[in-house]
PQR file of N, CA, C, O and H, with PARSE charges and radii, in Angstrom:
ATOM      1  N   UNK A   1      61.527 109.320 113.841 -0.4000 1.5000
ATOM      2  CA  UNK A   1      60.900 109.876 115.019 -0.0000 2.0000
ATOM      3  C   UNK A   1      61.259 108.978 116.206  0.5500 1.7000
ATOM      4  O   UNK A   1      61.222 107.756 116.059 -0.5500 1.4000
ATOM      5  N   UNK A   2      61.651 109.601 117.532 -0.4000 1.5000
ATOM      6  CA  UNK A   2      62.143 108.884 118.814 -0.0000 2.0000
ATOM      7  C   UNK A   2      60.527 108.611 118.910  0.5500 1.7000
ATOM      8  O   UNK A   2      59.570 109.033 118.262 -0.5500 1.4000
ATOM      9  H   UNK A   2      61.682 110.594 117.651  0.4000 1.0000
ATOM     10  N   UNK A   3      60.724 107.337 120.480 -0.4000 1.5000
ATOM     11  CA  UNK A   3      59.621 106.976 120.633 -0.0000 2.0000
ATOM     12  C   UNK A   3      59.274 107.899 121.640  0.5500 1.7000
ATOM     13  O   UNK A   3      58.226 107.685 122.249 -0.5500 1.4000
ATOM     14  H   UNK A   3      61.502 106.994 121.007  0.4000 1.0000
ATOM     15  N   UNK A   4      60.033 109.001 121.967 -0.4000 1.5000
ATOM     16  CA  UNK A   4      59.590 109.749 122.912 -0.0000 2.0000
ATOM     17  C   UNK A   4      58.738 111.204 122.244  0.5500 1.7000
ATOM     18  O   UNK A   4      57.989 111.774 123.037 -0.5500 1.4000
ATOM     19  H   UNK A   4      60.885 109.175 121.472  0.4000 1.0000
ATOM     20  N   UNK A   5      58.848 111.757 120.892 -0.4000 1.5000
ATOM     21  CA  UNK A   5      58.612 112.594 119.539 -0.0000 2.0000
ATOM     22  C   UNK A   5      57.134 111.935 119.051  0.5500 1.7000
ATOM     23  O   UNK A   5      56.187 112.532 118.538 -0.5500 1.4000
ATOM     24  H   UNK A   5      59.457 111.295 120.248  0.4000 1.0000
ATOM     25  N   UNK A   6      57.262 110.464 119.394 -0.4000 1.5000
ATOM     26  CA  UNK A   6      55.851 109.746 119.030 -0.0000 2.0000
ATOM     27  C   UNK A   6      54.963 109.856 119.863  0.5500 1.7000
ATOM     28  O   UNK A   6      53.824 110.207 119.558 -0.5500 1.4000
ATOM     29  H   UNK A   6      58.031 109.980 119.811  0.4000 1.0000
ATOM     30  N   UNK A   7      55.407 109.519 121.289 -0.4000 1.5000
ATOM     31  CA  UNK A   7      54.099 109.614 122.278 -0.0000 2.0000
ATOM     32  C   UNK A   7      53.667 110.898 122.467  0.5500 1.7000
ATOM     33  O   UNK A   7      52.493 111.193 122.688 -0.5500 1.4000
ATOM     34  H   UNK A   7      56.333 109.234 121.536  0.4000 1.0000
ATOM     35  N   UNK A   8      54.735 111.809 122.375 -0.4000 1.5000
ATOM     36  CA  UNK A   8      54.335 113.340 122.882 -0.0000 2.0000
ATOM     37  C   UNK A   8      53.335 114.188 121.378  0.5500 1.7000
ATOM     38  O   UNK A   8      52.724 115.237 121.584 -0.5500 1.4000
ATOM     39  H   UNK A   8      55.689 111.570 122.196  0.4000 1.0000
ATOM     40  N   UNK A   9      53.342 113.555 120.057 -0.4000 1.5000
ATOM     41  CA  UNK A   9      53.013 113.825 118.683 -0.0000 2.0000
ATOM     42  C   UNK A   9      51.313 113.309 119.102  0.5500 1.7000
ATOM     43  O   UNK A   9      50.359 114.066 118.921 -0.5500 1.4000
ATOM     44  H   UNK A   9      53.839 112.704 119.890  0.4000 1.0000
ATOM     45  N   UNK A  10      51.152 111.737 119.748 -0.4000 1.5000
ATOM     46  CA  UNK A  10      50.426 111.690 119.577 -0.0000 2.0000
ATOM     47  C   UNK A  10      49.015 111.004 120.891  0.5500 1.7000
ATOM     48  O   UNK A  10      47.935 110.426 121.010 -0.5500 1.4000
ATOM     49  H   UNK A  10      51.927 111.122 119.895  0.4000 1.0000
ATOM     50  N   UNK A  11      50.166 111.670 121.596 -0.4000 1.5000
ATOM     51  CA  UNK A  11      49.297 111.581 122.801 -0.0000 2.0000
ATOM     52  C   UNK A  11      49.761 110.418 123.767  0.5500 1.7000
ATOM     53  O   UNK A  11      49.296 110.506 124.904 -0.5500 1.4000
ATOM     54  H   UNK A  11      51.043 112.139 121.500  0.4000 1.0000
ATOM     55  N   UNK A  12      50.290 109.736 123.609 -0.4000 1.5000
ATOM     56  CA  UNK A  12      50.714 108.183 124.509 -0.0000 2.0000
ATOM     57  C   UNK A  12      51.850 108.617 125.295  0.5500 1.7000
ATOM     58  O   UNK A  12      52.675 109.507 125.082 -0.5500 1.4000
ATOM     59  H   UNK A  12      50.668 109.665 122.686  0.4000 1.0000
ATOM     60  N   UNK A  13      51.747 107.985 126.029 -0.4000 1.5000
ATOM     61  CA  UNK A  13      52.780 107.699 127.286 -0.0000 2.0000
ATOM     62  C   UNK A  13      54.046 106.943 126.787  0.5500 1.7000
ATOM     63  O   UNK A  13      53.899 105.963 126.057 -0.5500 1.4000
ATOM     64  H   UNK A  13      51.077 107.262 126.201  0.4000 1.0000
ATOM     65  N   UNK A  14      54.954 107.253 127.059 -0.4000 1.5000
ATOM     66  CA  UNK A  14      56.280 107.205 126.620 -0.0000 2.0000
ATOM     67  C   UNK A  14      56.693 105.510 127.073  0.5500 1.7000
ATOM     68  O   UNK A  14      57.321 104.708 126.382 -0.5500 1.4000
ATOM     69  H   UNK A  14      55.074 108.049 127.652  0.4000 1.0000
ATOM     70  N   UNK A  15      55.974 105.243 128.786 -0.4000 1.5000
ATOM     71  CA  UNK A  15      56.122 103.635 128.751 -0.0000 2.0000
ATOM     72  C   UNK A  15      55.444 102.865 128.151  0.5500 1.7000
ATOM     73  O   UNK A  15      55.893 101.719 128.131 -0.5500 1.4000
ATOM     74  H   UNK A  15      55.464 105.895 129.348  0.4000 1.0000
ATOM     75  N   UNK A  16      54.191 103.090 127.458 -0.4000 1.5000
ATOM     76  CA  UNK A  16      53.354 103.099 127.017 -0.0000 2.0000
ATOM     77  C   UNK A  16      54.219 102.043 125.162  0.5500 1.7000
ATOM     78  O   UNK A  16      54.482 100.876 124.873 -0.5500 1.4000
ATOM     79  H   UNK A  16      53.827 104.021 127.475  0.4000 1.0000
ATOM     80  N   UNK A  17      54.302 103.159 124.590 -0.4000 1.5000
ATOM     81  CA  UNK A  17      54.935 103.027 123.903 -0.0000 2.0000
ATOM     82  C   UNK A  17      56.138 101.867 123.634  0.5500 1.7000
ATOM     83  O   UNK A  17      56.113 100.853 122.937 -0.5500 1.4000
ATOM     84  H   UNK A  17      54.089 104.108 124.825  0.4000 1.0000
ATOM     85  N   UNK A  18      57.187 102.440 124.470 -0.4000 1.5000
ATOM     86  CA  UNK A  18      58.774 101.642 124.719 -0.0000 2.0000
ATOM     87  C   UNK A  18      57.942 100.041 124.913  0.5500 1.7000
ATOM     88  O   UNK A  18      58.118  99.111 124.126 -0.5500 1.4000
ATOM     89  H   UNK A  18      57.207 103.264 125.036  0.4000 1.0000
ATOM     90  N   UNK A  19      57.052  99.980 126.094 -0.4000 1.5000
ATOM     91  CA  UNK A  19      56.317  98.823 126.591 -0.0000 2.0000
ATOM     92  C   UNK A  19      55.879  97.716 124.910  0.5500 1.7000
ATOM     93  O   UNK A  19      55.853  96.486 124.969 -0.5500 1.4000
ATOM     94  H   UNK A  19      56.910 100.736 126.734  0.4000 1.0000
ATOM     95  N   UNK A  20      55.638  98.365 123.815 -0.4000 1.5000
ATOM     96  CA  UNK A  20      55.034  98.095 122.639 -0.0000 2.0000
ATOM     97  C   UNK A  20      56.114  97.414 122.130  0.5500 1.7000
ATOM     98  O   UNK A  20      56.390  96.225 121.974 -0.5500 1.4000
ATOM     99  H   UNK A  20      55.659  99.364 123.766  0.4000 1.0000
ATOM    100  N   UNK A  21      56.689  98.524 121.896 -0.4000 1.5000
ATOM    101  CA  UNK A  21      58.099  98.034 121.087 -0.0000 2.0000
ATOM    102  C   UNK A  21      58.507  96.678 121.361  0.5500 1.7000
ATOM    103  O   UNK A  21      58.647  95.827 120.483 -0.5500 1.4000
ATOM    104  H   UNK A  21      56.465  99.490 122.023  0.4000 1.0000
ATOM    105  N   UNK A  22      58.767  96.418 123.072 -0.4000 1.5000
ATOM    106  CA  UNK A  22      59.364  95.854 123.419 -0.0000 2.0000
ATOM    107  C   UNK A  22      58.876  94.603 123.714  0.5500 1.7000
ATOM    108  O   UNK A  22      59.468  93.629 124.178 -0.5500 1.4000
ATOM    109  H   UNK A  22      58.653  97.110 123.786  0.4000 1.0000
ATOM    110  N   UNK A  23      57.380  94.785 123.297 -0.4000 1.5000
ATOM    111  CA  UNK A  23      56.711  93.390 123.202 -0.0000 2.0000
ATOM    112  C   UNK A  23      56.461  92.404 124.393  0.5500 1.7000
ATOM    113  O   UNK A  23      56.092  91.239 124.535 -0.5500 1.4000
ATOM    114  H   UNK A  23      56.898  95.576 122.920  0.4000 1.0000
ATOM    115  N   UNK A  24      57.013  93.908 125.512 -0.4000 1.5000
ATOM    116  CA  UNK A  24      56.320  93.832 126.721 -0.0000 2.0000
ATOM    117  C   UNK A  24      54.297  93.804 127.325  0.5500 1.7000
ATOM    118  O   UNK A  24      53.779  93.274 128.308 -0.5500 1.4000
ATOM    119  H   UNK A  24      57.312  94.855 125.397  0.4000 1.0000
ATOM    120  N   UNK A  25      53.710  94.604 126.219 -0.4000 1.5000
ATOM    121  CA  UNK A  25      52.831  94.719 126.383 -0.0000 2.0000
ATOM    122  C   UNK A  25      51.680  95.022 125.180  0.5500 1.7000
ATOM    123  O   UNK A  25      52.284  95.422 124.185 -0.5500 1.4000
ATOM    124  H   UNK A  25      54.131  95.035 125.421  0.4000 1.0000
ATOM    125  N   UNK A  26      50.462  94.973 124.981 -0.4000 1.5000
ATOM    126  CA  UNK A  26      50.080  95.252 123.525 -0.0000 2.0000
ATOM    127  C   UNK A  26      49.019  95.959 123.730  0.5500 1.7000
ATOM    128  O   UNK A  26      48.102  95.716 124.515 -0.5500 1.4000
ATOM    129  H   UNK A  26      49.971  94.648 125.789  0.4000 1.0000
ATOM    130  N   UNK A  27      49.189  97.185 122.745 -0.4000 1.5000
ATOM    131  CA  UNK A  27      47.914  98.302 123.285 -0.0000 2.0000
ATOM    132  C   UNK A  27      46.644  97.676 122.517  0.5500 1.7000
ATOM    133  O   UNK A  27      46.776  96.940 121.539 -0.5500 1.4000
ATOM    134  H   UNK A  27      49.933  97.383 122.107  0.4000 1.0000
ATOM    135  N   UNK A  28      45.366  98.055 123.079 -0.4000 1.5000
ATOM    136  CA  UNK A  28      44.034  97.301 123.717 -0.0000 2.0000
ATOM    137  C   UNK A  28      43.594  98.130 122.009  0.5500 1.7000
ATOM    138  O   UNK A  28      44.101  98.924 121.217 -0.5500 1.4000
ATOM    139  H   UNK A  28      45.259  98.653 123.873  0.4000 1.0000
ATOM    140  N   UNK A  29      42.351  97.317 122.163 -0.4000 1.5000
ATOM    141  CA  UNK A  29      41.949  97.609 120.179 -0.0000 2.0000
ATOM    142  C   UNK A  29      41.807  98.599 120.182  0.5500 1.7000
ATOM    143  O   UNK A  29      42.094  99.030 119.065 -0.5500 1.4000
ATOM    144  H   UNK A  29      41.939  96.673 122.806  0.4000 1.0000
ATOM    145  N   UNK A  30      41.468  99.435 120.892 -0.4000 1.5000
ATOM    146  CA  UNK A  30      40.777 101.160 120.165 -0.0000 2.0000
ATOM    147  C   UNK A  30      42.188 101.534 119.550  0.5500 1.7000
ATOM    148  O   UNK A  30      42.495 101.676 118.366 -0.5500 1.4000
ATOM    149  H   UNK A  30      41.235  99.085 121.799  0.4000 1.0000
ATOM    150  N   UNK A  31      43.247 101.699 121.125 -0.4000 1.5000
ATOM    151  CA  UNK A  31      44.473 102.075 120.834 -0.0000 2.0000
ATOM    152  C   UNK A  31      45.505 101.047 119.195  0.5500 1.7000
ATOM    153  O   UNK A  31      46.519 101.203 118.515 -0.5500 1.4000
ATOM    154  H   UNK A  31      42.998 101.584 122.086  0.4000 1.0000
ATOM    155  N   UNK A  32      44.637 100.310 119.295 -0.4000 1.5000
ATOM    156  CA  UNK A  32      45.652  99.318 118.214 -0.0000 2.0000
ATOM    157  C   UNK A  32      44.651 100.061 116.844  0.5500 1.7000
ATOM    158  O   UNK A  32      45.517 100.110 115.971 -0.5500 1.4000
ATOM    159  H   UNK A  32      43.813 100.182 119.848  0.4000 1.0000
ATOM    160  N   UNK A  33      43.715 100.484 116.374 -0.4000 1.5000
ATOM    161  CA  UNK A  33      42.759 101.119 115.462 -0.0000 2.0000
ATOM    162  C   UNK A  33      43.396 102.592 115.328  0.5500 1.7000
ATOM    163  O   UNK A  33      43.395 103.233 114.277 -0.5500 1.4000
ATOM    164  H   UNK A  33      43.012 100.445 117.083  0.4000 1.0000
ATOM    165  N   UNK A  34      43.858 102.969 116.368 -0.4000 1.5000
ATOM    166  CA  UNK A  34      44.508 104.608 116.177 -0.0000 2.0000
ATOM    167  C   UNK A  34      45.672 104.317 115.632  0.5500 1.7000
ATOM    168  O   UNK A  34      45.950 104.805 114.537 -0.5500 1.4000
ATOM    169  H   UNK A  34      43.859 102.449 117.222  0.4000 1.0000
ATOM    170  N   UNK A  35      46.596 103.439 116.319 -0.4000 1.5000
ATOM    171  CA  UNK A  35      47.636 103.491 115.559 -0.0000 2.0000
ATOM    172  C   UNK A  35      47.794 103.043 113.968  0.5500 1.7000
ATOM    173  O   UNK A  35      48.608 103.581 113.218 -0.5500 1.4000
ATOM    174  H   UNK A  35      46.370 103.043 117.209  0.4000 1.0000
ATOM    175  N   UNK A  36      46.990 102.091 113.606 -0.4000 1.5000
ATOM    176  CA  UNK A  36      47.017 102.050 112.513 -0.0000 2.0000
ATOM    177  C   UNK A  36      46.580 103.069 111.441  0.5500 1.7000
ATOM    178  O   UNK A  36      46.928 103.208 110.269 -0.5500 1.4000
ATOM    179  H   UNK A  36      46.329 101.653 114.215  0.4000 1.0000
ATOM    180  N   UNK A  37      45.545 103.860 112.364 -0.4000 1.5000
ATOM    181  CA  UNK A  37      45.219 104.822 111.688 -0.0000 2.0000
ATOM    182  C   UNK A  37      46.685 106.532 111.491  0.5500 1.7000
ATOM    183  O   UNK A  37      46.787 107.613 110.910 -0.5500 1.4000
ATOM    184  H   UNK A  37      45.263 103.747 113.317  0.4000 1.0000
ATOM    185  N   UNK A  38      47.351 105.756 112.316 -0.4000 1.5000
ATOM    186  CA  UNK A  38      48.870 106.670 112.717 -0.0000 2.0000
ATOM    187  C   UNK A  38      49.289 106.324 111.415  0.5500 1.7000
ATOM    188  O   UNK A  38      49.509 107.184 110.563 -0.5500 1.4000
ATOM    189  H   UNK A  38      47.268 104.878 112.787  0.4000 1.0000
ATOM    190  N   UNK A  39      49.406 105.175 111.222 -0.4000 1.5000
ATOM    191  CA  UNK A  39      50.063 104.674 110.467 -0.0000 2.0000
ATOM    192  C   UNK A  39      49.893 105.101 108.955  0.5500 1.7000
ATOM    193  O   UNK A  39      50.752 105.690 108.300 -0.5500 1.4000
ATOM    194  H   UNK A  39      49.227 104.476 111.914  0.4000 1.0000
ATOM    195  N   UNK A  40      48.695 104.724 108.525 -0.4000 1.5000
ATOM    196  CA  UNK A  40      47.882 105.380 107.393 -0.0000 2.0000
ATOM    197  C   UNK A  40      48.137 106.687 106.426  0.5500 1.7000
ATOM    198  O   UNK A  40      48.131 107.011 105.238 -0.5500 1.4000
ATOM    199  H   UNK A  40      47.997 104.245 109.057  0.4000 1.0000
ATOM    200  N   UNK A  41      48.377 107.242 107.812 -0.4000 1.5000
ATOM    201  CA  UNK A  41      47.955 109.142 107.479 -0.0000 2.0000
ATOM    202  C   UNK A  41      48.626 110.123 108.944  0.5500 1.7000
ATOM    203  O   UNK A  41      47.836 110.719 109.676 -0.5500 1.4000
ATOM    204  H   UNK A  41      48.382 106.979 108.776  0.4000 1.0000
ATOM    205  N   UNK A  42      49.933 110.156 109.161 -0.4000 1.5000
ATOM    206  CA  UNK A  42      49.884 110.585 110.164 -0.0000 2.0000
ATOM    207  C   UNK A  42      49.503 112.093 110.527  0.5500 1.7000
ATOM    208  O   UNK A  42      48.952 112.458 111.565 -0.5500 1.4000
ATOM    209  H   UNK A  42      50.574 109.671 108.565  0.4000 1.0000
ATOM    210  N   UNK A  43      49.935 112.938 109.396 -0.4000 1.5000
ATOM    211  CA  UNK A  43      50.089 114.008 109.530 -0.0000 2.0000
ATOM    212  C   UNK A  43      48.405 114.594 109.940  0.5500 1.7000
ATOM    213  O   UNK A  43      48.185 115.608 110.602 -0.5500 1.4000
ATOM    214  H   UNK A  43      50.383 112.641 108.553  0.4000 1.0000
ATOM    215  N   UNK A  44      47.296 113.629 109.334 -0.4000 1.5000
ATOM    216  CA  UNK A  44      46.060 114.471 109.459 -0.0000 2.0000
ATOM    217  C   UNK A  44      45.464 113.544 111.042  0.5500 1.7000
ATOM    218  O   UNK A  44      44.278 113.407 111.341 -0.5500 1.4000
ATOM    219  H   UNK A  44      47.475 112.805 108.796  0.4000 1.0000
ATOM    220  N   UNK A  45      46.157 113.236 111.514 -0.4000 1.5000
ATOM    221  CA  UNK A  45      45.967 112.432 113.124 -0.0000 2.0000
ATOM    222  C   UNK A  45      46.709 113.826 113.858  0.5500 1.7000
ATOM    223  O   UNK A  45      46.119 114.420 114.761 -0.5500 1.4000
ATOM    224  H   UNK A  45      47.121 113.348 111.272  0.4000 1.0000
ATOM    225  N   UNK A  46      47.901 114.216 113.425 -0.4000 1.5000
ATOM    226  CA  UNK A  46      48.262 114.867 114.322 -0.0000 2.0000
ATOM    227  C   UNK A  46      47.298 116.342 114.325  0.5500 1.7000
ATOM    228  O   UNK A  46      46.712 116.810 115.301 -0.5500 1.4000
ATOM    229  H   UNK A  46      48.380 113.734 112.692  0.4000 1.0000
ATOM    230  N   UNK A  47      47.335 116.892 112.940 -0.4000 1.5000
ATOM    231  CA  UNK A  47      46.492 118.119 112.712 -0.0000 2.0000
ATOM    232  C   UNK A  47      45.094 118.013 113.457  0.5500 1.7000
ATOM    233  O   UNK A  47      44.700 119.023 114.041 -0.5500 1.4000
ATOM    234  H   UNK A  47      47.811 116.511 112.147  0.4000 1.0000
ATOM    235  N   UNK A  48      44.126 116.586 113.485 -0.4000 1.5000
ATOM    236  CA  UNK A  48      43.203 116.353 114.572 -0.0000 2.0000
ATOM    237  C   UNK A  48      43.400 116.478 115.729  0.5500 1.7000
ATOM    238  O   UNK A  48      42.437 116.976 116.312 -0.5500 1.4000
ATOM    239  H   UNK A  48      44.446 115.766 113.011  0.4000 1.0000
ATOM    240  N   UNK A  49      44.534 116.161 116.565 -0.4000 1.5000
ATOM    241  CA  UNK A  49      44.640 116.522 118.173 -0.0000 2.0000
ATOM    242  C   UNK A  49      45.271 117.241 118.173  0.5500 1.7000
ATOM    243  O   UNK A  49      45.871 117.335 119.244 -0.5500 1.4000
ATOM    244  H   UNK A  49      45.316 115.756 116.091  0.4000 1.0000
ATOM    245  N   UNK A  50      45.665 118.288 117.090 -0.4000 1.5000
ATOM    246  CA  UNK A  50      45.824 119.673 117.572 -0.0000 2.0000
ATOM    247  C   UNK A  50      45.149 120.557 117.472  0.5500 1.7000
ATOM    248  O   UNK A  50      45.370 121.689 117.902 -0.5500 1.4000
ATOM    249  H   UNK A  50      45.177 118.212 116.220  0.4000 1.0000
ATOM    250  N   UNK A  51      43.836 120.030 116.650 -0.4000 1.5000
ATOM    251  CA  UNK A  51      42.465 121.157 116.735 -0.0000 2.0000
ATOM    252  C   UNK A  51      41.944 121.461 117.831  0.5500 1.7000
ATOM    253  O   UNK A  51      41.844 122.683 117.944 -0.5500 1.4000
ATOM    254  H   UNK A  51      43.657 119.110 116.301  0.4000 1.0000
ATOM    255  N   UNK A  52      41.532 120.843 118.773 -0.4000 1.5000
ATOM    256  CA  UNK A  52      41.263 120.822 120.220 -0.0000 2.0000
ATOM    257  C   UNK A  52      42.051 121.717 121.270  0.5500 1.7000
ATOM    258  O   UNK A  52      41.668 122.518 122.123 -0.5500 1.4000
ATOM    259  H   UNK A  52      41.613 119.851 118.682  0.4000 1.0000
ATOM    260  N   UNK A  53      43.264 121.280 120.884 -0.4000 1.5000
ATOM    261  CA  UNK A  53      44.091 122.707 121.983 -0.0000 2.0000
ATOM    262  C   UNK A  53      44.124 123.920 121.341  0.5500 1.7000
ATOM    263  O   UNK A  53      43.927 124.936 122.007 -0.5500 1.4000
ATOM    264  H   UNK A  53      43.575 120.630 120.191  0.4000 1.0000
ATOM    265  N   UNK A  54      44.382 124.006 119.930 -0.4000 1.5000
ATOM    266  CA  UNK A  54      43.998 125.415 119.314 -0.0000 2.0000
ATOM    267  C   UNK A  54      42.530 126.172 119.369  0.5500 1.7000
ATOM    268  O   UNK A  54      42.269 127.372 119.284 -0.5500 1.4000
ATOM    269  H   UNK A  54      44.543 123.180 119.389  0.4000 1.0000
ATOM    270  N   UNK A  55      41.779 125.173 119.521 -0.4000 1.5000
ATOM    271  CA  UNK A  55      40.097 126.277 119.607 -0.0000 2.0000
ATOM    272  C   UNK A  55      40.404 126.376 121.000  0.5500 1.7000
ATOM    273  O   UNK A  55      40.032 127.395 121.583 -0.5500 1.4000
ATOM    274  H   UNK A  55      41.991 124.198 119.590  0.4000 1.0000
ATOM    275  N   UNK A  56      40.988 125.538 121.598 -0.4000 1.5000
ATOM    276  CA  UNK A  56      40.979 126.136 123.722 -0.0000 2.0000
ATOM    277  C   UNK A  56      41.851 127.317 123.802  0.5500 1.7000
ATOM    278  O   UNK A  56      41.831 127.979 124.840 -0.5500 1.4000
ATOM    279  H   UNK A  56      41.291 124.711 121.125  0.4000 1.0000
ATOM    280  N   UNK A  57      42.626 127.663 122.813 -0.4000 1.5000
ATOM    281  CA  UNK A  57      43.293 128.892 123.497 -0.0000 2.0000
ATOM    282  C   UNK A  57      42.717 130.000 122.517  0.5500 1.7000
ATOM    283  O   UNK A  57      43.407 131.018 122.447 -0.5500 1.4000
ATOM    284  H   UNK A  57      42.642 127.125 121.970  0.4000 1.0000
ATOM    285  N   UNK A  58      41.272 129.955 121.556 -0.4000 1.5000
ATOM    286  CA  UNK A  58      40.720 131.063 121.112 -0.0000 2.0000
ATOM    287  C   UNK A  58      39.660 131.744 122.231  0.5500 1.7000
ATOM    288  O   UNK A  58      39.196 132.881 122.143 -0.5500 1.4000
ATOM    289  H   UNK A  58      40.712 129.128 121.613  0.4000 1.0000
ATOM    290  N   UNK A  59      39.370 130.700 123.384 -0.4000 1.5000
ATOM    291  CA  UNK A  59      38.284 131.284 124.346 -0.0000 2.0000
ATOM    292  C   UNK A  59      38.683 132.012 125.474  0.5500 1.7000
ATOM    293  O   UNK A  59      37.839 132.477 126.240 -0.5500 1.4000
ATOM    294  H   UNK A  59      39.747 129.777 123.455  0.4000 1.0000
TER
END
């Protein structure tokens, strides 16, 4: 997965990201708890933030 396939999968900002990698910058604990939780299990992280836009386009 590009890091651009990652932020857009899971919500982050693309400098955001690259910024990580690059050990430019280090995302703050919640964000460091999600990703690990990315890490874990991704597929049921992504199926979670896509429940939210799918019940918005049943109303």
């Amino acid at each position: 997965m590009t890091q651009e396939q990652f932020a857009r999968a899971f919500g982050f900002s693309l400098g955001a990201v690259r910024d990580w990698e690059q050990m430019r910058s280090r995302p703050d604990a919640g964000t460091r708890a999600l990703l690990q939780v990315i890490d874990f299990d991704p597929e049921t992280v992504r199926r979670a933030l896509e429940a939210p836009r799918r019940a918005g386009r049943r109303k």
